[in-house]
C-alpha positions as CSV (number, residue, x, y, z in Angstrom):
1,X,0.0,0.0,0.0
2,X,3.0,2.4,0.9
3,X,4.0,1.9,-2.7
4,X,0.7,2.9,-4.3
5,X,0.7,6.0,-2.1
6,X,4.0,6.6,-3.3
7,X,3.1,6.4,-6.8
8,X,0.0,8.2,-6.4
9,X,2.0,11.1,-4.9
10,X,4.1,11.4,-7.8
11,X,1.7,11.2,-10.4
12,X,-0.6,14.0,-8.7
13,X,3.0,16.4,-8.2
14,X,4.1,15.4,-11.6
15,X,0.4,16.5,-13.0
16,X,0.7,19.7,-10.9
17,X,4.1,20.9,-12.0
18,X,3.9,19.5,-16.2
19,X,0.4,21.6,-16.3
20,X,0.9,24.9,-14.5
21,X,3.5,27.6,-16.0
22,X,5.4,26.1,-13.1
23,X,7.3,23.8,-15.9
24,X,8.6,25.6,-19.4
25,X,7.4,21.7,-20.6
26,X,3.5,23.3,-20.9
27,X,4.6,24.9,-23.5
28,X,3.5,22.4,-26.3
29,X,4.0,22.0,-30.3
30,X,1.4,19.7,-31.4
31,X,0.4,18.4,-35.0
32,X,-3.4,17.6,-34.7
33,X,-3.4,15.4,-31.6
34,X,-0.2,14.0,-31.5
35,X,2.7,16.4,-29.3
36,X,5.8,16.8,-32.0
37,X,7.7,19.2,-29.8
38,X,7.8,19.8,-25.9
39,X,9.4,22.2,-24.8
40,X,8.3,24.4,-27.7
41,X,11.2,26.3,-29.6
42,X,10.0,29.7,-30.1
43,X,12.9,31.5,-32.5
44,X,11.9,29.4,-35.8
45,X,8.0,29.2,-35.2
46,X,7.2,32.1,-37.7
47,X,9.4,30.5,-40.4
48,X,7.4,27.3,-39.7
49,X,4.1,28.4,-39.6
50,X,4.7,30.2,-43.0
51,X,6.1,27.3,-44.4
52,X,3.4,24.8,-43.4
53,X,0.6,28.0,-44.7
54,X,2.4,28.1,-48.0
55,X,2.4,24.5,-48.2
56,X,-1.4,24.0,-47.4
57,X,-1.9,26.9,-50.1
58,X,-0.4,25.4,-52.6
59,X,-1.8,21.9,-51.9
60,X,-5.2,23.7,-52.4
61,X,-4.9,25.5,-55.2
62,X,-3.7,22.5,-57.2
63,X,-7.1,20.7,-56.3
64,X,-8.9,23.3,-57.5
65,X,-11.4,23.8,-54.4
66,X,-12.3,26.4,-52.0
67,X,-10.0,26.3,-48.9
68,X,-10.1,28.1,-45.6
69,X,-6.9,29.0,-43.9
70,X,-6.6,30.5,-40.2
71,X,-3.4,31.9,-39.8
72,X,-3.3,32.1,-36.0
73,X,0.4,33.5,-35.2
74,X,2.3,33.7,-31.8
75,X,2.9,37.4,-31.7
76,X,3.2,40.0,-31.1
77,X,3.3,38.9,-27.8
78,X,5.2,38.1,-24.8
79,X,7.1,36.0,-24.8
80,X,9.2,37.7,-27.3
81,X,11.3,36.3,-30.0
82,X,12.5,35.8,-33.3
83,X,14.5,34.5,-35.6
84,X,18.5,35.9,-35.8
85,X,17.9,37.4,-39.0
86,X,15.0,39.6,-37.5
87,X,17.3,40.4,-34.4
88,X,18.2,44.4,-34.5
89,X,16.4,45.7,-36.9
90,X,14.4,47.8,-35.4
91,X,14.8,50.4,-32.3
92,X,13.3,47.3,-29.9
93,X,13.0,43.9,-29.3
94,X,9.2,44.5,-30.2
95,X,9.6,46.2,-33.1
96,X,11.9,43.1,-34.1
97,X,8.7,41.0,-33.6
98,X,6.5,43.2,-36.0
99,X,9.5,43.3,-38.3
100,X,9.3,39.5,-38.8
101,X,5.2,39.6,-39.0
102,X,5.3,41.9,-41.1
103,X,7.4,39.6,-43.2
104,X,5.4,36.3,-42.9
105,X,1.8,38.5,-44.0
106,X,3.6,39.8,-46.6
107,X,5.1,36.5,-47.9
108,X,1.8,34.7,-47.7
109,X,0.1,38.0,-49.8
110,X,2.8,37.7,-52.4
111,X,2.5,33.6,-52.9
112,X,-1.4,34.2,-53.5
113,X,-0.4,37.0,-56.6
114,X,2.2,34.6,-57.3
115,X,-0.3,31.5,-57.9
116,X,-2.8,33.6,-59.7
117,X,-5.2,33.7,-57.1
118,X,-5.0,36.7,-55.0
119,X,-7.6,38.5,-56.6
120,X,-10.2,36.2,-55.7
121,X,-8.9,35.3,-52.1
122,X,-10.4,37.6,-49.0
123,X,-7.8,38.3,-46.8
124,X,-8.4,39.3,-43.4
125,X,-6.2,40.8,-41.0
126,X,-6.8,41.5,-36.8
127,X,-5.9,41.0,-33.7
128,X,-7.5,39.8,-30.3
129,X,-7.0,42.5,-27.7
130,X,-5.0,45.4,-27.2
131,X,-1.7,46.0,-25.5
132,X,-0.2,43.4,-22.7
133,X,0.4,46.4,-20.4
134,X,0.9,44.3,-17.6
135,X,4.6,42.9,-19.1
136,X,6.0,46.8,-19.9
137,X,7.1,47.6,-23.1
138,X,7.4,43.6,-24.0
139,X,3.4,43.8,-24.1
140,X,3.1,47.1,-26.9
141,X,1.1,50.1,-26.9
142,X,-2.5,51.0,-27.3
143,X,-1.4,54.2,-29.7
144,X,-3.1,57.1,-30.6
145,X,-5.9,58.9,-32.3
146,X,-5.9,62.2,-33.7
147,X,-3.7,63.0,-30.6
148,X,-5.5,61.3,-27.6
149,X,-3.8,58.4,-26.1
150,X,-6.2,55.1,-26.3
151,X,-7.1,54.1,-22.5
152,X,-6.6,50.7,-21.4
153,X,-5.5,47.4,-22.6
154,X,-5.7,44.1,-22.0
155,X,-8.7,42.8,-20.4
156,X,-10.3,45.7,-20.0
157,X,-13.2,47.4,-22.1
158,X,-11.9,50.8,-22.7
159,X,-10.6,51.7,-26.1
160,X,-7.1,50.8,-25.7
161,X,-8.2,47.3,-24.4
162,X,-10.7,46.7,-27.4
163,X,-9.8,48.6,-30.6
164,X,-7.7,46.4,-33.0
165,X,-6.4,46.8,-35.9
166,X,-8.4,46.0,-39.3
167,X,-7.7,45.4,-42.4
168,X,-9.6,43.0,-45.3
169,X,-8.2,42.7,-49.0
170,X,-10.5,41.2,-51.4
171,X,-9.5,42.7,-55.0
172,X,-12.0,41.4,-57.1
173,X,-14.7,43.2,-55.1
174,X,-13.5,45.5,-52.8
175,X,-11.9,48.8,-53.5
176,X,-8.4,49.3,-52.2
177,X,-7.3,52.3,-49.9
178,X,-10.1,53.3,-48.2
179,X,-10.4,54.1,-44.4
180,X,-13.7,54.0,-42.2
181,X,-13.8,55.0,-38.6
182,X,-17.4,53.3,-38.2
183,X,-17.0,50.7,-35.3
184,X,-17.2,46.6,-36.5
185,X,-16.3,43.5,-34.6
186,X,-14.0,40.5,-35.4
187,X,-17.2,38.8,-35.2
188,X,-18.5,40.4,-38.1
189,X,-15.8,38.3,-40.1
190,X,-17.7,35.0,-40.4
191,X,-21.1,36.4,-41.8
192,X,-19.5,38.7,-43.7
193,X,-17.0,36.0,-45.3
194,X,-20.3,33.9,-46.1
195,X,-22.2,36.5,-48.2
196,X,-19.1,37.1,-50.2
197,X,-18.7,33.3,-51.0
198,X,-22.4,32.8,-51.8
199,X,-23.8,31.7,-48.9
200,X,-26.0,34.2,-47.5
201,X,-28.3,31.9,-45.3
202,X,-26.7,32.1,-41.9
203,X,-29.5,33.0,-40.3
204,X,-31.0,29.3,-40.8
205,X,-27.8,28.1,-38.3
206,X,-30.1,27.7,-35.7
207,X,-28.6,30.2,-33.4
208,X,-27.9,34.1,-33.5
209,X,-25.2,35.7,-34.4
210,X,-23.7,38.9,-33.4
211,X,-21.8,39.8,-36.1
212,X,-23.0,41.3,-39.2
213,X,-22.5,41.3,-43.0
214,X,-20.1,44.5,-43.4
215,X,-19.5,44.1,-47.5
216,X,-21.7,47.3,-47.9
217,X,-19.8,49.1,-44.9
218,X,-16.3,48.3,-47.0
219,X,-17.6,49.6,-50.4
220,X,-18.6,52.8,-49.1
221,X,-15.4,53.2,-46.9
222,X,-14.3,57.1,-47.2
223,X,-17.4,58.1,-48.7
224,X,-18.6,60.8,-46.2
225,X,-22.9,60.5,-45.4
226,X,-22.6,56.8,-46.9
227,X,-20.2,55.0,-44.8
228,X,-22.8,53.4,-42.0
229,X,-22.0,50.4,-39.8
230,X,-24.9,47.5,-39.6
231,X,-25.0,47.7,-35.9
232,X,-27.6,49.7,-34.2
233,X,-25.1,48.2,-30.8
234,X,-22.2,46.6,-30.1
235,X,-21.7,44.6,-26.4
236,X,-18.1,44.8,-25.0
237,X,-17.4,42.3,-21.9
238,X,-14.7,41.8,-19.9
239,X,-14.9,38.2,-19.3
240,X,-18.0,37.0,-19.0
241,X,-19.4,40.3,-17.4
242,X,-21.1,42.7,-19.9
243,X,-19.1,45.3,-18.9
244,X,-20.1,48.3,-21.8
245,X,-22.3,49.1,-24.5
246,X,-21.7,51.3,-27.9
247,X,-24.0,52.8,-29.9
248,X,-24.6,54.1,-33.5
249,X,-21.1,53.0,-34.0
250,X,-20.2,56.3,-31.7
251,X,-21.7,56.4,-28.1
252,X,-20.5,53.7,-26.0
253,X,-21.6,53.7,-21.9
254,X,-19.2,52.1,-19.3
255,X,-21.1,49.9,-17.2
256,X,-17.8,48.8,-15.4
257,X,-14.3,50.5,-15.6
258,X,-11.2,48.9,-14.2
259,X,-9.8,49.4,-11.3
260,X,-6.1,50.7,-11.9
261,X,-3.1,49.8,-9.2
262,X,-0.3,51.6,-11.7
263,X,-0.8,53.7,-14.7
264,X,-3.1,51.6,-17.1
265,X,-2.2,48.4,-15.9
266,X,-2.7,46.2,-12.7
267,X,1.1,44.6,-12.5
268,X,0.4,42.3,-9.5
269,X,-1.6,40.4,-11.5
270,X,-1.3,38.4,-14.9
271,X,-4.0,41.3,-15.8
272,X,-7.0,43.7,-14.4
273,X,-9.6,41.2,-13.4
274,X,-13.1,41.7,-14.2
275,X,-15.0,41.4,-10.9
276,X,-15.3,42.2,-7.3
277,X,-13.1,45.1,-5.9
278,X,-11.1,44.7,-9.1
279,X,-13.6,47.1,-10.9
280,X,-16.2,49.8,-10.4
281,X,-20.1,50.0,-11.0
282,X,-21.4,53.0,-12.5
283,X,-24.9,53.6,-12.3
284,X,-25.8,55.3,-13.9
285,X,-23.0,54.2,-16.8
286,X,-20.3,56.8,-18.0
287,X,-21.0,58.2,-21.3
288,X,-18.8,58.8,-24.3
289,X,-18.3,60.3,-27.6
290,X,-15.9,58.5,-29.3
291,X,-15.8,60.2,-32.3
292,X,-15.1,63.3,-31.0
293,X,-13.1,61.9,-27.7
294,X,-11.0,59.0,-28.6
295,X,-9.3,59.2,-25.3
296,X,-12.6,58.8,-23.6
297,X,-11.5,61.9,-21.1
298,X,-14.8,63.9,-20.9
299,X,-17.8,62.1,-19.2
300,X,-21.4,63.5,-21.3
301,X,-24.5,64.3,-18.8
302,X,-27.3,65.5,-19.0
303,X,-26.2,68.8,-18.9
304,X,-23.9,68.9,-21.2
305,X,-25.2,66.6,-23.9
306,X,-28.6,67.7,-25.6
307,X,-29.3,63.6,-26.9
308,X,-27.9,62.1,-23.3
309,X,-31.8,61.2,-22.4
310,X,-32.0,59.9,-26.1
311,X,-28.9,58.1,-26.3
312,X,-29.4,56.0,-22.8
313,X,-32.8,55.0,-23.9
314,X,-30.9,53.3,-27.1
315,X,-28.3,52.1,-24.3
316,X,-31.0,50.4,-22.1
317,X,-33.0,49.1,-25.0
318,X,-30.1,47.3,-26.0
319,X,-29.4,45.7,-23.4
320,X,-32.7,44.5,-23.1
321,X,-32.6,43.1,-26.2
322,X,-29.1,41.1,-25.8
323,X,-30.3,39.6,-22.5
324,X,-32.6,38.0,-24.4
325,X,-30.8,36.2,-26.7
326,X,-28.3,35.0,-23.9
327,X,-28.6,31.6,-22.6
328,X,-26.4,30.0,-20.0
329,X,-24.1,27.3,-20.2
330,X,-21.8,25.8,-17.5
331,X,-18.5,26.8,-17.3
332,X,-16.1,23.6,-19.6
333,X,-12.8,24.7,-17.8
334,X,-14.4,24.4,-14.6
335,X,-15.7,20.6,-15.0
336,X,-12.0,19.7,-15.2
337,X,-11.0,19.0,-11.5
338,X,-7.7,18.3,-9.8
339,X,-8.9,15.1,-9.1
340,X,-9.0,14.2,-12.9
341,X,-5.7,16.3,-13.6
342,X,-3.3,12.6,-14.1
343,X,-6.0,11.2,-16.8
344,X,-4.9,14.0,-18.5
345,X,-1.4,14.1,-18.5
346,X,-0.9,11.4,-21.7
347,X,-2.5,14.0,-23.4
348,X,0.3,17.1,-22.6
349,X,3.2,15.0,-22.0
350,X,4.8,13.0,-25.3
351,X,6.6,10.6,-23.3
352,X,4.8,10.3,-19.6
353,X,5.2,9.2,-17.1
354,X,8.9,10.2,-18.1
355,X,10.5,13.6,-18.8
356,X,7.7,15.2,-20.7
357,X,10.2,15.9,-23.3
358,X,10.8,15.2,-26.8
359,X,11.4,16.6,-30.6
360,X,10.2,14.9,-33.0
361,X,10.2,18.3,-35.5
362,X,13.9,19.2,-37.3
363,X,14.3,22.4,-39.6
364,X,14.5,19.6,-42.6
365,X,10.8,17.7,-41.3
366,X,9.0,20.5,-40.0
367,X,6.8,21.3,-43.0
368,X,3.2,19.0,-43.4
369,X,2.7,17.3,-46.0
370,X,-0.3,16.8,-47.9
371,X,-0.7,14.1,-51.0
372,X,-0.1,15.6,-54.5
């Protein structure tokens, strides 16, 4: 019995330290469900990626089929890194990082014109979140517009925290240099994507959708008095708490702001948290103009804003309306307990119960291959 103890001991520290950040073995290369690399080695992963995109590409176009790439990169983010050719080219180690992005997107853009096929391929380019202002200058910077700093970052519903860049390229429709400050959402992507491929019956998916087809949005793009976004609202939440609401594309009401402990940031923990003491309830919710106050400095009241009344009317009906398409679902990251944490560990560990190491990737194997 003292040696099933003994085991059982093991296996549960083993579990504890292989899948926490306590062990730089979580950090895990795999190739569908089978682990090729553990640790992970970071400086190459860009070059691999874009190899293993330009392979799938071309795989696709000579079957002569629709295809569907999601080119989901590593950065910028911390950790930083790149490869040595990308290493000092710019004034920062982050700059190095956009440097060798930069590189990959363009690459990928150039082997579409290259195959004959970049005028008919929609191209989409975003991020997630804004700046990692937590990890210093390692995690970026929110930027600026028309001279105001963007608030926030990271977890937190402000500007800085939520506006992302945007771009979408789709020649043999879309016109080319045009700029629109009308507010859409990464989820507008998926519908949008459909109606240009011929599918416009999304709605029959059986559930709702929050984004919205923004093709019309695009064409007009520049064109002052045309350009209108498709959302009457948008919902912005910080977690799982519905934290602000925008409206007309223009208005958006804070519902919940972040508590700061430095600056923008909250650098005792991984990032500003999204409940309890960790923010503040305004009731009734700050106002902004963001068209006029990118910054989001000056708070509109009723005293200062003639359509205040108006606009939180639109604010409160649209909340009203989300609520209702909400429904709630238990939590899936929650249903994994520490109890159950060893049945996992064949599944993040390529050799247990042994090191939790192994490379089965080299710079010669690293590309997948598909048949010809």
């Amino acid at each position: 019995s003292l040696g099933i103890v003994v085991v059982l001991f093991f296996i549960v520290v083993k579990a504890v330290a292989v899948m926490t950040l306590m062990s730089p073995t979580m950090c895990i290369l795999y190739k569908d469900t089978e682990i090729i690399q553990q640790p992970l080695t970071l400086s190459n992963l860009t070059q691999r990626h874009t190899a293993n995109a330009e392979n799938f590409i071309r795989h696709a176009t000579r079957m002569q089929k629709p295809w569907f790439l999601y080119m989901s990169y590593a950065k910028v983010h911390t950790a930083l890194f790149t490869n040595p050719e990308f290493e000092n080219v710019g004034a920062s180690e982050y700059i190095d990082n956009v440097a060798e992005l930069d590189w990959s997107v363009g690459y990928l853009v150039n082997l579409l014109d290259e195959l004959g096929i970049g005028d008919d391929t929609i191209i989409w380019f975003s991020s997630d979140n804004g700046p990692f202002l937590e990890r210093g200058i390692e995690g970026g910077s929110a930027g600026k517009l028309r001279g105001a700093d963007f608030k926030g970052g990271k977890g937190q519903v402000w500007e800085g925290g939520i506006r992302v860049p945007g771009i979408v390229r789709y020649k043999a429709k879309f016109p080319q240099g045009r700029v629109t400050e009308e507010a859409v959402s990464t989820m507008d992507i998926f519908p949008t994507t459909l109606a240009n491929v011929g599918n416009r019956n999304y709605d029959n998916f059986g559930t709702i959708l929050d984004g919205k087809d923004i093709s019309d949005l695009i064409m007009k793009a520049g064109q002052e008095g045309k350009e209108n976004s498709p959302h009457d609202y948008m919902i912005h939440y910080c977690g799982d708490v519905l934290s602000a609401v925008r409206i007309e594309s223009r208005y958006k009401a804070m519902i919940y702001t972040t508590v700061w402990e430095e600056g923008y940031a909250c650098p005792t923990a991984t990032m500003c948290e999204c409940v309890g003491n960790a923010v503040t309830k305004h009731d009734p919710p700050l106002l902004y103009d963001i068209r006029t106050d990118p910054g989001e400095e000056n708070v509109l009241t009723a005293d200062s804003f003639s359509k205040y009344d108006e606009i939180m009317e639109k604010v409160n009906r649209a909340l009203e309306k989300h609520q209702k398409t909400i429904d709630q679902f238990p939590n899936q990251e929650s249903q994994v307990k520490m109890t159950q944490t060893p049945l996992l560990l064949p599944h993040v560990c390529c050799d247990f119960p042994r090191s939790c190491q192994c490379n089965k990737e080299t710079l010669h194997s690293h590309v997948l291959q598909y048949d010809p």
